[in-house]
C-alpha positions as CSV (number, residue, x, y, z in Angstrom):
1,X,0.0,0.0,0.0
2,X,1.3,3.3,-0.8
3,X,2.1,5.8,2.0
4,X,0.7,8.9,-0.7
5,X,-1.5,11.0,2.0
6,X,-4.7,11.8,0.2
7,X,-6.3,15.3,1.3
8,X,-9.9,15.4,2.3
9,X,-12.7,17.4,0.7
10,X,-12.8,19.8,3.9
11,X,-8.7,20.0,3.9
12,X,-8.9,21.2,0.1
13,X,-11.6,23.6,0.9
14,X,-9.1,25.1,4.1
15,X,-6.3,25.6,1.6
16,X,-5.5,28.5,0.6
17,X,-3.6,29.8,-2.5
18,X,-0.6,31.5,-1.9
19,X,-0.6,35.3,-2.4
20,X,2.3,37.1,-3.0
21,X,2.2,41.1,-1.9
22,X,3.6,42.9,-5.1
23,X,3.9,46.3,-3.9
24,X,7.5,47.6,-3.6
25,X,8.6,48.7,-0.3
26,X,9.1,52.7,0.3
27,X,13.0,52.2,-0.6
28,X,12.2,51.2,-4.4
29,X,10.4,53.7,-6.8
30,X,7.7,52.5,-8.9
31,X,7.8,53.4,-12.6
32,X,5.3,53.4,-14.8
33,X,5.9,51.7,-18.6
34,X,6.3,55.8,-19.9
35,X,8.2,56.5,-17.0
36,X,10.9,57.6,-19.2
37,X,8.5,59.5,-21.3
38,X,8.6,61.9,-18.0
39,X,4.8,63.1,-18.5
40,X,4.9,65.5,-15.9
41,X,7.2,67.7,-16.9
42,X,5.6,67.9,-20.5
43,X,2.3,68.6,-18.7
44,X,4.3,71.8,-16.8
45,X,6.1,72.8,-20.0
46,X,3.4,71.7,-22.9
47,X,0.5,73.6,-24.6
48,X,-2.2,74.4,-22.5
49,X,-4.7,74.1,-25.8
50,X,-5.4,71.6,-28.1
51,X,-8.1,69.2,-29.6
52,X,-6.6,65.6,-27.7
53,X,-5.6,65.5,-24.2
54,X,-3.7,62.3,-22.9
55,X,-3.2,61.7,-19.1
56,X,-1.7,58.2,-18.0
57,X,-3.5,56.4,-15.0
58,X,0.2,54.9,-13.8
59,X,0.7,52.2,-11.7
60,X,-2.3,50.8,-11.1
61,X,-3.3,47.1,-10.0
62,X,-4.4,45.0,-13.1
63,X,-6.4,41.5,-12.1
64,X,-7.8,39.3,-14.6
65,X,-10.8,37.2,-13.0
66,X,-12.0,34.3,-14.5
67,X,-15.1,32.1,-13.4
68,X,-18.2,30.2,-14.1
69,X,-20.8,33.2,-14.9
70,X,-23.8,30.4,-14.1
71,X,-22.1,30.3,-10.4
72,X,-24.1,32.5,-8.2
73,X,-21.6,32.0,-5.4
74,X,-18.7,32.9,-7.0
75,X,-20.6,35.7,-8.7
76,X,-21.8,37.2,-5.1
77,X,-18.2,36.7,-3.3
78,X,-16.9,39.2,-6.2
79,X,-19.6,41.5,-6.0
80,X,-18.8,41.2,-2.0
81,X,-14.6,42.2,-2.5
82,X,-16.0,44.8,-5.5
83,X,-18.9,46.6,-4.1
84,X,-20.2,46.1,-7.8
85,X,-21.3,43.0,-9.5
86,X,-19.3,41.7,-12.3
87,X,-21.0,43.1,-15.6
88,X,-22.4,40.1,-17.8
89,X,-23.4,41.7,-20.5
90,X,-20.5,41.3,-23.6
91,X,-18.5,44.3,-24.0
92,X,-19.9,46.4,-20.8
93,X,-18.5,47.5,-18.1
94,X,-19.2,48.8,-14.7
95,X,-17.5,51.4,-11.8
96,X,-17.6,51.9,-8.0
97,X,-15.3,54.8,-6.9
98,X,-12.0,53.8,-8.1
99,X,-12.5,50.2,-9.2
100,X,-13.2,49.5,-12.8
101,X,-14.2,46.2,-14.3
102,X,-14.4,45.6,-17.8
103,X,-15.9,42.4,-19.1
104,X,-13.5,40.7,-21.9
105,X,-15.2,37.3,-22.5
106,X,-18.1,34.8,-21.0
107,X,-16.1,33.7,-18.3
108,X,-13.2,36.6,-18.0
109,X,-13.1,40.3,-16.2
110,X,-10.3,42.6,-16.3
111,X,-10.4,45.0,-12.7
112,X,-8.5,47.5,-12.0
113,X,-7.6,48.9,-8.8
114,X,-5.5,51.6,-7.1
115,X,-2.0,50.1,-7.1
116,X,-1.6,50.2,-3.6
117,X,-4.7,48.5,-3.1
118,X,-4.1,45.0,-5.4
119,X,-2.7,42.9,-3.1
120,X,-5.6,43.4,-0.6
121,X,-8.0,43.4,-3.2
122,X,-6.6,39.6,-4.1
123,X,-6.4,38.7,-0.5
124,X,-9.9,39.2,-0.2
125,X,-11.0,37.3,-3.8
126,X,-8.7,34.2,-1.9
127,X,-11.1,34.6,1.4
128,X,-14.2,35.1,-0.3
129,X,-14.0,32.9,-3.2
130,X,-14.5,28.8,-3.1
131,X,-14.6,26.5,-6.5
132,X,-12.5,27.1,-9.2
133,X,-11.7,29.9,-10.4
134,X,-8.7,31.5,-11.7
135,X,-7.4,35.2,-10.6
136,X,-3.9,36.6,-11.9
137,X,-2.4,39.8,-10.6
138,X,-0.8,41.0,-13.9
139,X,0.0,44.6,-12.3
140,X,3.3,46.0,-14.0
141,X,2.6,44.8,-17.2
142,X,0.1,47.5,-18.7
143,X,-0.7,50.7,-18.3
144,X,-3.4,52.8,-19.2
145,X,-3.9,56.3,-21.0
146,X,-6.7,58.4,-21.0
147,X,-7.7,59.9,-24.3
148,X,-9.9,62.8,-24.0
149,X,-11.2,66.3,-26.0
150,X,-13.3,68.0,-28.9
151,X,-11.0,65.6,-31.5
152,X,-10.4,62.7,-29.5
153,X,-12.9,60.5,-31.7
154,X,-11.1,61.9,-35.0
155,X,-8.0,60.6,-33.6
156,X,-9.1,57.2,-32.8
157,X,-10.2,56.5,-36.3
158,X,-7.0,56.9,-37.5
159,X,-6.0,54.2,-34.6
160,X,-8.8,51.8,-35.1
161,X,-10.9,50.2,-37.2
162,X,-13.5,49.9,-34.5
163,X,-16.8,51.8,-35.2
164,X,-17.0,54.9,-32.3
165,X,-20.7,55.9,-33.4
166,X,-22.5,57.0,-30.2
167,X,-25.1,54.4,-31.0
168,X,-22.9,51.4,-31.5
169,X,-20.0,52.5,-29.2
170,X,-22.0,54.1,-25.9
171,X,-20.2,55.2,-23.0
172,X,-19.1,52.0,-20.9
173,X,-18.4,49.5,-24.2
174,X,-15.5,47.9,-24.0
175,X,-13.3,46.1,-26.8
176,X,-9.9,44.6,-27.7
177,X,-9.4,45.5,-30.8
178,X,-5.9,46.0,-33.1
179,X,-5.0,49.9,-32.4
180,X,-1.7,51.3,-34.1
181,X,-0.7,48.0,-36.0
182,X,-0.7,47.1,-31.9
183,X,-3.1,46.2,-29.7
184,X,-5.6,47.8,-27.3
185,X,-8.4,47.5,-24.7
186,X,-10.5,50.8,-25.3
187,X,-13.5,51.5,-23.0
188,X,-15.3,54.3,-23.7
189,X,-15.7,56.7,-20.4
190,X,-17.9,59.8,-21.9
191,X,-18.8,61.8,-24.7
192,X,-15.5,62.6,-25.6
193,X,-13.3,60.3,-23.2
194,X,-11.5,57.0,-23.8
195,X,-9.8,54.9,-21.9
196,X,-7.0,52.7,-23.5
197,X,-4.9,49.5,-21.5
198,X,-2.0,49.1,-23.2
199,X,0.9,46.4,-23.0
200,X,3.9,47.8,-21.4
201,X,5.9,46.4,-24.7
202,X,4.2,48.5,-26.7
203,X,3.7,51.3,-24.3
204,X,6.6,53.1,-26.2
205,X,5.0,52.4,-29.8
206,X,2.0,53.6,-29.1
207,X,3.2,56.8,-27.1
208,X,5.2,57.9,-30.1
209,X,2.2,57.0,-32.3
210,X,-0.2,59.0,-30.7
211,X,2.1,62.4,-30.7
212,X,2.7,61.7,-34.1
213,X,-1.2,61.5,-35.3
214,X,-2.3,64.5,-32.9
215,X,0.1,66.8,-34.6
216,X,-3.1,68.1,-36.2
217,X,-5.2,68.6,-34.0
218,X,-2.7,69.8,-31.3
219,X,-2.0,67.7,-28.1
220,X,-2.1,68.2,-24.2
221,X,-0.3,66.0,-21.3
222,X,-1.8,66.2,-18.3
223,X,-0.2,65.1,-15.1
């Protein structure tokens, strides 16, 4: 007979997954994927006017959630850790104060969080949330821009394929579509306001892309 130690149902349930806190301690700097881009100072020094404004939301916590929509459970325990419940709609997504969660498939949900606040955030989804489930902390690894003004939708057509039509793109769509010969998540956040998650990879590409094809319409860097 093998010695193998077999864990029970109830011992399964009391493990837990480890977590790892990602947050730097005070000693390191955090740096955004345009650190070197040095957006502040172009905000201080830049035009004041112009048809496209551009502010990055730096170092923020990115976790994608993925789960059995049918589950009630699990779909309560996130609404628990959230204060929102997870949009189920394709392509929607949904706010409360300064967590955002976009819905990028049937069984998939990109949230974002303050930075500082991911590892809790996580910590919480591992006390809350039984059955399987999966729930990466991919922080680090994008970043996001906000793309706002009177010519911001003029400038995305020349990014995107993706229709921006009030009617067919309404403010809280979301979509991952090819932006820049690249790639983008763009969720729509008003009138004339986008929001863009970009790959740190590219982050450079598309940075250098977007100054290039506001030219005409003149651009603004906000801090």
């Amino acid at each position: 007979m093998s010695d193998l130690n077999v864990m029970t149902a109830a011992e399964m349930a009391a493990t837990k997954a480890a977590v790892m806190d990602q947050i730097p301690g005070s000693e390191i700097q955090g740096q955004s994927p345009l650190h070197h881009a040095d957006l502040d100072s172009l905000a201080k020094v830049g035009p004041k006017q112009g048809g496209i404004h551009l502010r990055e939301h730096k170092l923020l916590g990115h976790l994608t959630l993925r789960l059995n929509p049918e589950n009630d459970e699990q779909l309560a325990a996130a609404e628990r850790v959230l204060g929102v419940a997870l949009p189920l709609q394709p392509l929607t997504s949904v706010e409360n104060a300064s967590y955002s969660v976009r819905w990028m498939s049937p069984d998939e949900w990109l949230i974002l969080v303050p930075g500082l606040e991911a590892f809790d955030v996580e910590s919480k989804f591992r006390d809350e949330m039984g059955g399987h489930y999966s729930l990466v902390n991919s922080s680090g690894g994008s970043t996001v821009l906000e793309l706002s003004g009177p010519d911001v939708v003029e400038l995305l057509k020349r990014c995107t394929s993706i229709d921006l039509h009030p009617k067919l793109f309404p403010v809280g769509k979301v979509v991952s579509t090819v932006f820049a010969k690249s790639s983008a998540i763009i969720r729509r956040t008003g009138e004339q306001s986008f929001e863009l998650v970009i790959r740190r990879s590219f982050s450079d590409y598309i940075w250098l892309w977007l100054q290039e094809t506001s030219r005409e319409f003149g651009l603004v860097v906000k801090a």
